[in-house]
C-alpha positions as CSV (number, residue, x, y, z in Angstrom):
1,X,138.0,85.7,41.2
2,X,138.5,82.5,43.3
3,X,139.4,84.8,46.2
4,X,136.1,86.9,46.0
5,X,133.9,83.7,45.9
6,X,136.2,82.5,48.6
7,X,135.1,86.0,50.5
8,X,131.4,85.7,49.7
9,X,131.0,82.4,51.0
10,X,132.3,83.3,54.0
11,X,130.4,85.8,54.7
12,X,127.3,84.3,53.9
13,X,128.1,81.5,56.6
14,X,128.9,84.3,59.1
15,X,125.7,85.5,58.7
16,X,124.0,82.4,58.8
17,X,125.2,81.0,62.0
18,X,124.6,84.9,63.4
19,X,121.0,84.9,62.2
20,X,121.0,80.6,63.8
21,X,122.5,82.3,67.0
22,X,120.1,84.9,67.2
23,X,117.2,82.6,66.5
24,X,118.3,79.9,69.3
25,X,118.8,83.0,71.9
26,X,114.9,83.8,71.9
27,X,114.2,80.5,71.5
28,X,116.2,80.0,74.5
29,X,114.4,83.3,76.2
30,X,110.8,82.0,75.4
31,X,111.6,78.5,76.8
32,X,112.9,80.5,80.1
33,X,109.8,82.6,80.3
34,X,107.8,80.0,79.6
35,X,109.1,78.4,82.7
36,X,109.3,81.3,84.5
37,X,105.4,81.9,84.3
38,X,104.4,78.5,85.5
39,X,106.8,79.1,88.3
40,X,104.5,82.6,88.7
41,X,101.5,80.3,88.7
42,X,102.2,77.9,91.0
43,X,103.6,81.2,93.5
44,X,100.1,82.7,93.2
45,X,98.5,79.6,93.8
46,X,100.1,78.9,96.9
47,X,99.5,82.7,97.5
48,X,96.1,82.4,97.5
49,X,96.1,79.2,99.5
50,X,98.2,81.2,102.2
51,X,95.3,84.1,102.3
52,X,92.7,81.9,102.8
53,X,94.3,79.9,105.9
54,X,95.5,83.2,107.2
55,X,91.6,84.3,107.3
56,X,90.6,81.4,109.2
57,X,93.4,81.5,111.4
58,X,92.7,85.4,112.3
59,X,88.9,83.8,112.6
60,X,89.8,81.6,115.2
61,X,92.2,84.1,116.8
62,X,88.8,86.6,117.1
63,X,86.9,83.1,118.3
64,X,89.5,82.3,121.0
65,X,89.2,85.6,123.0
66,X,89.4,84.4,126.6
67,X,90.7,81.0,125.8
68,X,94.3,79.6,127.3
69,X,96.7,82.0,127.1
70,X,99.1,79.5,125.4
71,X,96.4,79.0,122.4
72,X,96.3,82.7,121.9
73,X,99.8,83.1,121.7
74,X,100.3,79.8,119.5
75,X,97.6,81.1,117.5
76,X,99.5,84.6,117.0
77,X,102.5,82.8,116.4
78,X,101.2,80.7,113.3
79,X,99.5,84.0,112.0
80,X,102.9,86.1,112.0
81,X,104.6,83.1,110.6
82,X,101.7,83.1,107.4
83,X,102.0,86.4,107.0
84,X,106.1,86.9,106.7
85,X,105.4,84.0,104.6
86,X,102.6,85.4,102.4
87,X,105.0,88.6,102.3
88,X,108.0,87.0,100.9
89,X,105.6,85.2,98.1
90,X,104.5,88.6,97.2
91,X,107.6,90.5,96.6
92,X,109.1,87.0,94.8
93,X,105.8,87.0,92.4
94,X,106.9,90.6,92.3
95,X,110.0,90.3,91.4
96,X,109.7,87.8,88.9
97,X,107.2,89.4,87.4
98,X,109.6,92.3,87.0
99,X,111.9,90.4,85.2
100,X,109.5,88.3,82.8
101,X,107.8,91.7,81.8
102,X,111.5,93.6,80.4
103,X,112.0,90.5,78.1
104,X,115.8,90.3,78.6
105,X,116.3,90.2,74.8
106,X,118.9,93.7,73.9
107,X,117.7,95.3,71.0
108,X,119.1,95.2,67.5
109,X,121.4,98.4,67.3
110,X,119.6,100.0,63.8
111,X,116.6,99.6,66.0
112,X,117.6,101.2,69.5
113,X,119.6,103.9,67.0
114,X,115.9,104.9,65.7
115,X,114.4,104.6,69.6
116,X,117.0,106.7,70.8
117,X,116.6,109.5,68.1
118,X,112.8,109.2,69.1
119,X,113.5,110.0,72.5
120,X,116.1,112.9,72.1
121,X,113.2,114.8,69.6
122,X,110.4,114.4,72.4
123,X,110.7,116.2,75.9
124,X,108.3,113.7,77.4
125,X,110.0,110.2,76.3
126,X,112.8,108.7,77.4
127,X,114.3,105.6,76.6
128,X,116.6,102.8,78.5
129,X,118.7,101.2,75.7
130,X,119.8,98.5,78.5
131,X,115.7,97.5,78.8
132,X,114.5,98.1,75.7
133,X,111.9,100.4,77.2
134,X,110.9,103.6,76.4
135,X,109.2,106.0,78.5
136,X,106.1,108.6,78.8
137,X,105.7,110.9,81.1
138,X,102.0,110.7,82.1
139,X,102.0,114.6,83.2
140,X,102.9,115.4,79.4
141,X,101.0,112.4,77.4
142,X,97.3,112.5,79.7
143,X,95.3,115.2,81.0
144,X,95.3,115.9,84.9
145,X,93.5,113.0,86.3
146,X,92.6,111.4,83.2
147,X,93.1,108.7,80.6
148,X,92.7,111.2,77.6
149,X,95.6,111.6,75.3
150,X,97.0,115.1,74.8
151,X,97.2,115.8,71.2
152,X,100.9,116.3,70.9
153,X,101.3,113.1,72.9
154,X,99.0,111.5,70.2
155,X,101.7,112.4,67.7
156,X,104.5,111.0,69.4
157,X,102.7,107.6,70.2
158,X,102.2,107.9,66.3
159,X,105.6,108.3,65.3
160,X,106.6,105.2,67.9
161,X,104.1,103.4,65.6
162,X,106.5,103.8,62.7
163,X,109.1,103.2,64.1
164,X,107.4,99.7,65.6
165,X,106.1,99.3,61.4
166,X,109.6,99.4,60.4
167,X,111.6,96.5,59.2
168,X,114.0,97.1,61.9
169,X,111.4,96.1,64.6
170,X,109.3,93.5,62.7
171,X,110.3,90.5,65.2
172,X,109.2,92.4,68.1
173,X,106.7,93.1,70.1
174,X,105.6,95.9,73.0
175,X,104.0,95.9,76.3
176,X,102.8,99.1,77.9
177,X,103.3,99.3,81.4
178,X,100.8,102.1,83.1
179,X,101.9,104.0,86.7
180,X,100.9,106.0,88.7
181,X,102.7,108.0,92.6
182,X,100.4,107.2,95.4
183,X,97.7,110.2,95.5
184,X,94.4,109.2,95.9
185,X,92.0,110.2,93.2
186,X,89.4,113.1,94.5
187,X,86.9,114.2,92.3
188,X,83.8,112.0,92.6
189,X,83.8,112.1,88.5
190,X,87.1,110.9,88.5
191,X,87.0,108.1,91.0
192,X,83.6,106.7,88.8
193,X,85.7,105.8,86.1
194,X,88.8,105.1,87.3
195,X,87.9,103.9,91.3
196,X,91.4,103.4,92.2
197,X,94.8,103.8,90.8
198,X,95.4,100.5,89.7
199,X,92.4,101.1,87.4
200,X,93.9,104.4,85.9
201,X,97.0,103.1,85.1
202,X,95.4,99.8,83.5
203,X,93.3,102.8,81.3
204,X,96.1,104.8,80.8
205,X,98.1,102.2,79.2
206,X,94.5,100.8,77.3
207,X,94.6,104.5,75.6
208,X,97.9,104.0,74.4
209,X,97.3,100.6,73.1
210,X,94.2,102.2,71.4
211,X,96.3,105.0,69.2
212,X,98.7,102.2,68.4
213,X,96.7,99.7,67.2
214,X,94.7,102.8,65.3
215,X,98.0,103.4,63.8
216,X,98.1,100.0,62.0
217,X,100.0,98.2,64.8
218,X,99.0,94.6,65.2
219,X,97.2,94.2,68.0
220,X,98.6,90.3,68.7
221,X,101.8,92.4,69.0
222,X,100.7,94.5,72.0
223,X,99.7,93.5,75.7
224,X,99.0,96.0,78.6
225,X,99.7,96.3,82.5
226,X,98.5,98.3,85.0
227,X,100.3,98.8,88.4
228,X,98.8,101.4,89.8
229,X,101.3,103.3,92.8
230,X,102.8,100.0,93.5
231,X,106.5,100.3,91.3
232,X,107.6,103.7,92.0
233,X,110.8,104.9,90.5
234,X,111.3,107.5,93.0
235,X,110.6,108.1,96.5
236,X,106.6,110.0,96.9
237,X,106.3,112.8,99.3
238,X,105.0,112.5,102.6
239,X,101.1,112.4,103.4
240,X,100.5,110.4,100.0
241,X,101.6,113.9,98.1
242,X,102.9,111.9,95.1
243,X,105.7,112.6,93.1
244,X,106.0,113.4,89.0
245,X,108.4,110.8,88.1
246,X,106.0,107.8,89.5
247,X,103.1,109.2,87.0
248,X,104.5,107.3,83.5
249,X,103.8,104.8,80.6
250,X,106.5,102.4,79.9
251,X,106.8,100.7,77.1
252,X,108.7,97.4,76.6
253,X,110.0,96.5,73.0
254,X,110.3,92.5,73.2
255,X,110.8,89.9,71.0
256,X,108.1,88.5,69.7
257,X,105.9,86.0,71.3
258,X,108.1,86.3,74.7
């Protein structure tokens, strides 16, 4: 008898430094991202800062026409310099971005377990147990051109909703990523409500939200991005001919409040 209280004591400190360990990890995570956006801030300030004085330096480039030929070329000189800079600021905001929006937290296996028997039922999902991120492809989940829902897509997105209502996944939460490959949008009906890609991947990923949050999801649990052509997984064809595997919706499971 001593031996089995012996047993469950044990195992009920196990668990409690496990569930302690857990709890200090996204702590730790939300501190880091916390961080990690001001950091983003203070980039995309000094972005913006950059843009300007590269304006007024290509204004008095235009201005200096016929000037010394040493100010022209100091002036060039100070414009290339900005814009390498204003470049590397990009991809860095980029890059961080990239890594603040996949969370870093791994998933709880009964939860990627029920993620990844989502994903082998539907033709258009996939999922990335390593990123916690499962995958639409847009082709399959919208109409051509469009930020309509098919209806069998409608019935996966529902079924991600139970899964996302289960116990397994209450302490997290999703972000839905929109894409899109690099074609430009044609019809003149098409480009008046969605006028560039950016804005149909931002829809894209709203109409998801939408079926979620009709499916009971909480919408403090839910955020949406939209990047347009500008994170392709795969190489698009020449002559802006896109590519199938750019046109997706991603969508980030994340612990909660990251």
């Amino acid at each position: 008898m001593r031996t089995v209280k012996l047993s469950i004591i044990f195992l009920l400190g196990v668990s409690f430094l496990l569930l302690n360990g857990c709890g200090s990890e996204l702590q730790d995570l939300r501190i880091a991202n916390n961080t990690q956006r001001d950091r983003i801030a203070e980039l995309e300030s000094q972005l913006q800062t950059g843009i300007l004085q590269l304006d007024q330096l290509k204004r008095k480039l235009a201005a200096a026409q016929g000037s010394s030929s040493i100010e022209i070329q100091t002036l060039q000189q100070e414009i290339a310099a900005l814009e390498e800079d204003i470049a590397k600021k990009k991809a860095l905001i980029a890059s961080m971005q990239e890594r603040l929006l996949l969370g870093g937290a791994a998933l709880p296996v009964e939860l990627s377990t029920l993620l990844e028997d989502f994903a082998s039922k539907h033709d258009m999902v996939d999922y990335d147990s390593a990123r916690g991120m499962v995958k639409f492809k847009s082709d399959l989940l919208f109409e051509k051109g469009s930020d309509k829902v098919t209806a069998s897509a409608v019935q996966a997105v529902k079924l991600l909703c139970g899964i996302l209502s289960s116990e397994e996944a209450k302490d997290f939460d999703a972000i839905i990523a929109g894409h899109t490959d690099d074609m430009r949008i044609g019809q003149a009906a098409t480009r008046a409500k969605h006028p560039t890609n950016w804005h149909l991947s931002a829809h894209r990923a709203i109409a998801v939200l939408n079926i979620m949050t009709g499916n009971k999801i909480d919408p403090k649990r839910l955020s949406i991005r939209g990047f347009g052509e500008y994170r392709p997984i795969a190489a698009n064809k020449p002559n802006k001919a896109g590519n199938p595997q750019n046109r997706r919706v991603e969508i980030y499971i994340v612990a909660k409040g990251v």
